[in-house]
C-alpha positions in Angstrom: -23.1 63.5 46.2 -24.2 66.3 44.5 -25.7 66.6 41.0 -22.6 68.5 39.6 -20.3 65.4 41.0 -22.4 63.3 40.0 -22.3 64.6 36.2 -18.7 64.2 36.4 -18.0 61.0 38.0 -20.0 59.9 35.1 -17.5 61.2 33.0 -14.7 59.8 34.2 -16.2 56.3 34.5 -16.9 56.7 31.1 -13.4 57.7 29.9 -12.6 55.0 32.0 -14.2 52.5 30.8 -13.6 53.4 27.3 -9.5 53.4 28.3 -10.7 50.0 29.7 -12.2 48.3 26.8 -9.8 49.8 24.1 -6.9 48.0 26.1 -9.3 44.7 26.1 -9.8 44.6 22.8 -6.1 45.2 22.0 -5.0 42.8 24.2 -7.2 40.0 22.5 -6.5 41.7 19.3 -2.5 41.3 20.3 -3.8 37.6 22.0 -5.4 36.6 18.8 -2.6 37.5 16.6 0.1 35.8 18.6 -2.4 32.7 18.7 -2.6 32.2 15.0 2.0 33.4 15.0 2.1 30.0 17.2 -0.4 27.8 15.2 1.5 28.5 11.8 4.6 27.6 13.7 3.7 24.0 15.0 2.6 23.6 11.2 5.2 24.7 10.3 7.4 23.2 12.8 5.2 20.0 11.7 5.9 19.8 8.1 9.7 19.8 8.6 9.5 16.8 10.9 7.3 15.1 8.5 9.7 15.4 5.3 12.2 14.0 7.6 10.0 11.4 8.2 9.5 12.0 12.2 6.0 11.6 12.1 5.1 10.9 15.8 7.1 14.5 16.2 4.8 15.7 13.4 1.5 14.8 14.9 2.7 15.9 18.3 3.4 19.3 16.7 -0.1 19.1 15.2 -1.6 18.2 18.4 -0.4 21.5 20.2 -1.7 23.6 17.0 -5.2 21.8 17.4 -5.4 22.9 21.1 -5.3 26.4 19.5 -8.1 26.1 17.1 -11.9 26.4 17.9 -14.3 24.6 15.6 -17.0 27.2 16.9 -15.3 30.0 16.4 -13.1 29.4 13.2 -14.0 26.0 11.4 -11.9 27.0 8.5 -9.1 27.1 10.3 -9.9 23.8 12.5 -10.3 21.9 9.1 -7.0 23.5 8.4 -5.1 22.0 11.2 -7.1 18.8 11.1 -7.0 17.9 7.6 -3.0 18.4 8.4 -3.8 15.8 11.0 -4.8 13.4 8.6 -2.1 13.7 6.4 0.5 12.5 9.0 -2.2 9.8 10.4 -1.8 8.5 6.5 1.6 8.4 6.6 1.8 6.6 9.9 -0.8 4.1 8.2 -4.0 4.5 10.5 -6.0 4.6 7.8 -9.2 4.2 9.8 -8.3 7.4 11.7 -7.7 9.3 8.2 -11.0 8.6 7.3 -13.1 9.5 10.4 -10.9 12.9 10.6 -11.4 14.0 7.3 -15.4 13.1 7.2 -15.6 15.9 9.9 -13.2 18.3 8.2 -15.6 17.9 5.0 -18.6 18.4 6.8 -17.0 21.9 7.5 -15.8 22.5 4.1 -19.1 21.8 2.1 -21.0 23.7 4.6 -19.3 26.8 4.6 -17.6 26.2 1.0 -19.8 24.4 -0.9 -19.3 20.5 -2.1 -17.3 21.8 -5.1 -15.1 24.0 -3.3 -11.7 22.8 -4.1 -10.7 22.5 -0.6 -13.7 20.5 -0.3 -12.8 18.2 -3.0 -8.9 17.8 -2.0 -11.4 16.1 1.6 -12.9 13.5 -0.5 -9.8 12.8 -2.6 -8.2 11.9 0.3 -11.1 10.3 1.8 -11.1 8.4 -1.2 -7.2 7.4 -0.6 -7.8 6.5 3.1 -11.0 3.9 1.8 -8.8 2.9 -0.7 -5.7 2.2 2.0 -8.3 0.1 4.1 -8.6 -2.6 1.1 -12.2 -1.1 0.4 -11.6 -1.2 -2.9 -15.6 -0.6 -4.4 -16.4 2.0 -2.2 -12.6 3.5 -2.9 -13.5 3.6 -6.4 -17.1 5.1 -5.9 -15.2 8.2 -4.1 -13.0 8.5 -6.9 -15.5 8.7 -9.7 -17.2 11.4 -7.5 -14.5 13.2 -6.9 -13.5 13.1 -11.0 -17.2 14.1 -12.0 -16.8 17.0 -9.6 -13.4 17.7 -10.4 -13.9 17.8 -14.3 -16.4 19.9 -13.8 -14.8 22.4 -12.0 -11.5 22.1 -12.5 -11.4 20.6 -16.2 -10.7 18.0 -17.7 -7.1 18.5 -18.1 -6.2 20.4 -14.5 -3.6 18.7 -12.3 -5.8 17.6 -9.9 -8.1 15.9 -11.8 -5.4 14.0 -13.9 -4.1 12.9 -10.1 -7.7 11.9 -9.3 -8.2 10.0 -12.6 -4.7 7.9 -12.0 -5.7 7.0 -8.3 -9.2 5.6 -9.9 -6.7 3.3 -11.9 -4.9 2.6 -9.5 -8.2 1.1 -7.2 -9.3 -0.7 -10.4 -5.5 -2.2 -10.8 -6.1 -3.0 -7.0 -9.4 -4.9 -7.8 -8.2 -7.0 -10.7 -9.3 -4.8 -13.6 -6.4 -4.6 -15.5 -7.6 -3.9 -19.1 -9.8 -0.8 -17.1 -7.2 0.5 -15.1 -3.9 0.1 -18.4 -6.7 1.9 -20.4 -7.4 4.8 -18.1 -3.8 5.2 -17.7 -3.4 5.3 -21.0 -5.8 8.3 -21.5 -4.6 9.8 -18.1 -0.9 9.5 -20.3 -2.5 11.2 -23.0 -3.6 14.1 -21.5 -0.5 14.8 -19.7 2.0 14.7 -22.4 -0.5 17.0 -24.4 -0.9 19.5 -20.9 2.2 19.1 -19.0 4.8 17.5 -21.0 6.4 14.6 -22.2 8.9 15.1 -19.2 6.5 16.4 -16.5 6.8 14.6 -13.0 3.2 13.6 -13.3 3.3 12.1 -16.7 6.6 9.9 -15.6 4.8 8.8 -12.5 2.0 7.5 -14.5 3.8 5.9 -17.0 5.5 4.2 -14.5 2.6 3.3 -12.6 1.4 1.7 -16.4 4.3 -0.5 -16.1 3.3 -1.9 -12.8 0.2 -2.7 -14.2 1.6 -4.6 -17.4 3.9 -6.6 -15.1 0.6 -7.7 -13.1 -0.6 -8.6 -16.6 2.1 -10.9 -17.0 3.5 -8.9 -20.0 6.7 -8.8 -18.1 9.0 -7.9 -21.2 6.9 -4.6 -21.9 6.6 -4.0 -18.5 10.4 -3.8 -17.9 10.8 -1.9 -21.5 8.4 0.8 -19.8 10.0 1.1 -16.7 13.5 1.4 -18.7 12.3 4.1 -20.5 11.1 6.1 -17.7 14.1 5.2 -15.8 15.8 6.9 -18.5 13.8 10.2 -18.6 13.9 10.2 -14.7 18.0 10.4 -14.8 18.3 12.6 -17.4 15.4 15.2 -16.1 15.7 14.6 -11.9 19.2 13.2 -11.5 20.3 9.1 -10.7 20.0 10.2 -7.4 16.5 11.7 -7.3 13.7 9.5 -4.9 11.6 9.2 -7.9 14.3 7.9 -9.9 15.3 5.7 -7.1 12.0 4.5 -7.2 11.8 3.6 -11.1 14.8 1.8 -10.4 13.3 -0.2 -7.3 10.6 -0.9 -10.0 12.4 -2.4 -12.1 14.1 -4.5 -9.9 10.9 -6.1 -9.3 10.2 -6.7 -13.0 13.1 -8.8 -13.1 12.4 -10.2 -9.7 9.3 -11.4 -11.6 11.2 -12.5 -14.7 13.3 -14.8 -12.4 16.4 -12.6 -13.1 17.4 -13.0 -9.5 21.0 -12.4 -9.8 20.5 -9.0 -11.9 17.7 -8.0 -9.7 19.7 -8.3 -6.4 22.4 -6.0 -8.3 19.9 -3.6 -8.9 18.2 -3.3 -5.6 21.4 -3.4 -3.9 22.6 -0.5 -6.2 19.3 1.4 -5.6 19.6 0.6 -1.2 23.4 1.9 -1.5 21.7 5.5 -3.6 18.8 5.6 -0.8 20.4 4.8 2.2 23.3 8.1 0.7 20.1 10.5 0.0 17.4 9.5 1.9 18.8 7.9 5.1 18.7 4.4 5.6 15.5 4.5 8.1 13.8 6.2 5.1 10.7 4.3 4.1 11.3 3.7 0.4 14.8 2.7 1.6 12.8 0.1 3.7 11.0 -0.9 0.6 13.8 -1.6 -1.3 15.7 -3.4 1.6 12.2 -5.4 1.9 12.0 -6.0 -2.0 15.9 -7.3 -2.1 15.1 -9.8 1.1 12.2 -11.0 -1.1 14.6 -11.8 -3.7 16.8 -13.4 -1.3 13.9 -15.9 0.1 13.5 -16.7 -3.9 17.1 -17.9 -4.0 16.8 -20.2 -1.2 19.3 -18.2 1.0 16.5 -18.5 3.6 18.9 -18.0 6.6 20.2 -14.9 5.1 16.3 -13.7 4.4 15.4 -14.0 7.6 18.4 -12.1 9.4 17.2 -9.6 7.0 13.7 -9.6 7.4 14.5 -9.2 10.8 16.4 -5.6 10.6 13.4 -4.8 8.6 10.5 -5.4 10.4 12.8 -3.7 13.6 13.2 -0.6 11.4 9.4 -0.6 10.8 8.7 -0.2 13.7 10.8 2.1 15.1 9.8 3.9 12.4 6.7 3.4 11.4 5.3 1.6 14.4 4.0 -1.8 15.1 0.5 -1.2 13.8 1.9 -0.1 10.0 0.6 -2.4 7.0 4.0 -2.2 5.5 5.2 -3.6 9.2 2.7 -6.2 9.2 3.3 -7.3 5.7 6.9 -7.7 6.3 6.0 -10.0 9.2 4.4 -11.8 7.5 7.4 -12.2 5.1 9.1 -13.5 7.8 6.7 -15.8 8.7 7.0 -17.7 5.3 10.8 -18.1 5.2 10.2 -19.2 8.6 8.2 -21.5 7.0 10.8 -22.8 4.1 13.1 -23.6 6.9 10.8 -26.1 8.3 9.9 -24.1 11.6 6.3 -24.4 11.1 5.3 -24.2 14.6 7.2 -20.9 14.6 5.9 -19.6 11.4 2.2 -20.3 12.9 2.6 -18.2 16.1 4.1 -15.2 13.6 1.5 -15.6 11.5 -1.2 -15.6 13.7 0.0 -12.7 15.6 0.2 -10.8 12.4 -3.3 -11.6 12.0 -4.8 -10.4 15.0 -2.8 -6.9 14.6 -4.2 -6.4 11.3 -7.7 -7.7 11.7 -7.7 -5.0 14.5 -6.4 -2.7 12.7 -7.1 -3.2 9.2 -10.4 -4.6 9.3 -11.1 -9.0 8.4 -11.8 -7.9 4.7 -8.4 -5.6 4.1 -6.0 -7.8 1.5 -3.1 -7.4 4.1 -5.4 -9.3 6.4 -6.6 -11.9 4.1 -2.9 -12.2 2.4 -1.3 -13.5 5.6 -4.7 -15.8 6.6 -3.5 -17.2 3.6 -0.1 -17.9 4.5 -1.3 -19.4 7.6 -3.5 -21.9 5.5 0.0 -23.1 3.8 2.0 -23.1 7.5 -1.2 -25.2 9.0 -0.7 -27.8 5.6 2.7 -28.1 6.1 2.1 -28.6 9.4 -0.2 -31.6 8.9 -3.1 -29.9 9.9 -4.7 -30.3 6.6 -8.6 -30.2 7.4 -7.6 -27.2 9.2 -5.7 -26.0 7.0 -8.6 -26.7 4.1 -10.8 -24.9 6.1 -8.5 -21.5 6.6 -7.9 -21.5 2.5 -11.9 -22.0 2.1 -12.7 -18.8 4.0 -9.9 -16.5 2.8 -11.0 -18.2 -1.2 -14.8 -16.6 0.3 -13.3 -13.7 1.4 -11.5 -13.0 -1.4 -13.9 -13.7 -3.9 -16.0 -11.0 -2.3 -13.4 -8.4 -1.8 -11.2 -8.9 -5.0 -13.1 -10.8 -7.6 -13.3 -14.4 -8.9 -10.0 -13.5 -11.6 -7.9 -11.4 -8.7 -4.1 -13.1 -8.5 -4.5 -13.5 -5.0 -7.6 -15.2 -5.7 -6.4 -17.6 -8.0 -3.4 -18.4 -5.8 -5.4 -19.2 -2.8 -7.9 -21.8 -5.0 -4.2 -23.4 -5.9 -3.2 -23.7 -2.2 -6.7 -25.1 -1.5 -6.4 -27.9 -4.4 -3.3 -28.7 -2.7 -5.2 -29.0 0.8 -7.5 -31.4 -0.6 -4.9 -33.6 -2.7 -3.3 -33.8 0.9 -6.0 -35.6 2.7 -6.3 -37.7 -0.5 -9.8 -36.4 -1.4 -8.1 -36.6 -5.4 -10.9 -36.0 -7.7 -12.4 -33.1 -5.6 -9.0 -31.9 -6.0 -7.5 -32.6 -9.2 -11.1 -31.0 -10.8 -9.5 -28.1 -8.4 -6.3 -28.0 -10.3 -7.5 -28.7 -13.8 -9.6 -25.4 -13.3 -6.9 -23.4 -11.7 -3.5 -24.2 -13.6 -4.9 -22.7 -16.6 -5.0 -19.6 -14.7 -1.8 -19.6 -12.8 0.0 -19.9 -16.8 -2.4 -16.8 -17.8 -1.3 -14.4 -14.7 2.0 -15.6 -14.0 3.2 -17.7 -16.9 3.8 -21.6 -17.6 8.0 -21.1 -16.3 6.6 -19.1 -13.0 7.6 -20.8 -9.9 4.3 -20.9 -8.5 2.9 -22.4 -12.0 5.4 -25.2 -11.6 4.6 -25.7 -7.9 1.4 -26.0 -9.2 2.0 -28.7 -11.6 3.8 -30.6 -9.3 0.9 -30.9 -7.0 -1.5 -31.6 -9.6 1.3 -34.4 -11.0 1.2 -36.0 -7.3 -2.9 -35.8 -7.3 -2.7 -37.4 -10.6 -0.4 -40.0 -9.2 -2.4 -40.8 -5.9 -5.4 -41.8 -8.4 -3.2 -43.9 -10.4 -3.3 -41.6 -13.8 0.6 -41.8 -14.0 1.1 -40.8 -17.6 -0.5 -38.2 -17.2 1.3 -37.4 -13.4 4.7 -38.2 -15.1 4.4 -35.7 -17.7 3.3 -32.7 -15.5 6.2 -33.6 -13.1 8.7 -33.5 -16.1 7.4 -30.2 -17.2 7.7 -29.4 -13.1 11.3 -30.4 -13.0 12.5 -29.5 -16.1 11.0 -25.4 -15.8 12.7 -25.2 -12.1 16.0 -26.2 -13.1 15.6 -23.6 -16.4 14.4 -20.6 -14.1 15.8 -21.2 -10.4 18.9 -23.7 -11.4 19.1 -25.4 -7.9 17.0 -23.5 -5.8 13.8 -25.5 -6.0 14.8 -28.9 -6.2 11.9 -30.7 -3.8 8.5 -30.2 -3.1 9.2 -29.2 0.6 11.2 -26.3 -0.7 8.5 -25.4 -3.1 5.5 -25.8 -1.7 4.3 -22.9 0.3 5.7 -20.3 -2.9 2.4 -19.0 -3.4 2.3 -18.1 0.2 4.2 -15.0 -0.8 
């Protein structure tokens, strides 16, 4: 070839090649483009299943959007699609899951970011949540305070966010027994938001509501139910009767009265609020769940144990289908069934539920998560009514360890399980170990729950048969006519022996 041909196959290589690359780079331009059109559609695609609550369709969607991203190539837009990913996980419950997804997704976002990025900071919020979800309660708060600090700082005091942050921290101190902490912080949290976002704001009512919750743990059940009347009231004139929120004030309140003993007007109300959810929300929805949980509970209360357990049933089937199998609000319900199980007299039943409960959640949950020590505890009652009552001693001693630990000496559940262990003892007739048990404990149970509670008079008609076994029988015969005469004032003819009555605490 000569040097003239040469010269010019040059050039046309070269136009060529240039023709070449300029269609390359369009097509990954165009390849590109159509890549990030399909990963906004399976999130978007995504967030319509989850608001109708099809989470497995949700993460699946997710999952397809994932195999799009590159966390080489674009980590911002990875820790997009995988911070998505913990959202659903949280919804589906898999806690554990949330919190190793988003420890990656903030490793991304304070890198690149910087820690007080506000992306970065909605990552440890809702690390924050997932710790909390897993019963970790101190290191739950720990995240919070952070996360305020950081918050406050960049954000402000008053922002949105930082108010939310500041109401989950009282809701992890609530969680851990601190009640005068977490009513004061809401208090302030209240403060705020009526001054920012007004009296009427969503955020202020959910607060205030959540204040009520935490005055009905109190035992200050009459304010409690005053509060959640009040926001009831603001919710229906501001959202609608029909509104989820409102629904949920409602639900609330139902509890209150629950907790009062009102059975008969809290059934009403939960079955009003179930007939408004199942209308509006569906009824595989799962605050319609919660509600259809919450009115079985009252149904178990009124000794229609047969009727409980049908529904507990449907429940827990729902949950599932739901939910899944592996879903603390599953597993507690189980476990509900487990103890009307148990009221019936079919404790050998009540023991295999229970302990199948038990090994879900301690793989799924963790040994230390309250849902996990909650229905170790209702196994310690099923193996005492059983007759197994060393065994049964031994169970209540190492959830009352456990607890101790995890909750706190003054915790409810605490204080509940120390009554079902005084009971244990009195059992194998081991009476002053036990009735020094009681005397320490009853106290208690008439600060938290009141001296009319059921489980306060349960507890007084154990101590009154401890008392009795050692012989001290003026003193057994009053505390079993304060027993008697405060069940036939609250429950009428519910609770009328001490079979019926004894595993209440269970719950």
């Amino acid at each position: 070839m000569g040097e003239g041909n040469a010269c010019e196959a040059e050039k046309l290589s070269l136009e060529a090649g240039e023709q070449d690359r300029k269609a390359y780079e369009t097509a990954n331009r165009v390849a590109d483009e159509r890549r990030k059109a399909a990963l906004e559609s399976y999130e978007l695609a995504s967030w319509s299943a989850e608001k109708r609550v099809q989470y497995a369709d949700a993460l699946e969607h997710l999952r397809k959007a994932e195999q799009l991203t590159d966390r080489a190539r674009d980590p911002l837009e990875w820790a997009r699609v995988q911070f998505a990913i913990g959202w659903v996980l949280y919804d589906q419950g898999q806690y554990q899951q949330v919190e190793s997804v988003l420890r990656e997704v903030l490793k991304e976002r304070e890198r690149l970011l910087g820690p007080q990025h506000p992306d970065a900071l909605a990552t440890r919020h809702y690390i924050a949540r997932a710790v909390h979800s897993q019963g970790r309660f101190a290191e739950a708060e720990t995240w919070y305070r952070t996360v305020l600090k950081l918050r406050e700082k960049v954000l402000g005091r008053e922002h949105r966010d930082t108010l939310i942050t500041r109401t989950n921290l009282a809701t992890v101190l609530d969680d851990q027994g601190k009640y005068a902490e977490a009513e004061a912080e809401y208090g302030a949290v209240i403060g705020v938001e009526q001054k920012v976002l007004g009296r009427e704001d969503r955020d202020t009512l959910e607060t205030r509501n959540n204040l009520a919750i935490v005055l009905d743990e109190q035992g200050r059940r009459a304010e409690a139910e005053a509060e959640f009347r009040a926001v009831l009231t603001l919710r229906e004139s501001v959202l609608g009767p029909e509104h989820p929120e409102t629904l949920t004030t409602r639900n609330n309140l139902a509890v209150a009265l629950d907790e009062q003993g009102k059975y008969a007007e809290a059934e009403k109300e939960y079955r009003a609020v179930l007939k408004l959810q199942e209308k509006v929300l569906g009824p595989e929805h799962p605050s319609t769940l919660i509600t259809r949980g919450n009115l079985t509970d009252t149904l178990q209360q009124q000794g229609r144990y047969e009727e409980a357990e049908e529904e507990y049933r449907a429940v827990v089937n729902l949950r599932e289908k739901v939910l899944g199998p592996e879903h603390p609000g599953t597993l507690r319900r189980r476990n509900n069934l487990a103890i009307v199980l148990n009221h019936q007299g079919r404790y050998a039943e009540a023991e295999v539920e229970n302990r199948a409960v038990i090994a879900v959640e301690q793989k799924v949950l963790g040994p230390e998560h309250p849902l996990t020590l909650e229905a170790r505890n209702t196994l310690a009652g099923t193996l005492v009514h059983e007759g197994k009552y060393a065994e049964g001693e031994a169970e209540y001693r190492t959830v009352l360890n456990l607890r101790q630990r995890v909750l706190g000496l003054e915790h409810p559940d605490t204080v509940a399980t120390r009554g079902g262990l005084a009971t244990a003892i009195a059992e194998q007739q081991k009476y002053t170990e036990a009735e020094l048990t009681f005397s320490e404990v009853l106290p208690k149970f008439e600060k938290i729950w009141g001296i009319d509670h059921p489980a306060t008079l349960e507890l007084c008609e154990g101590y009154a048969e401890c008392l009795k076994g050692q012989g001290k029988l003026p003193q057994a015969k009053e505390l079993a006519r304060r027993a008697a005469e405060g069940a036939r004032k609250v429950l009428g003819p519910i609770i009328q022996t001490r079979k019926n009555t004894r595993s209440y605490w269970q719950s």
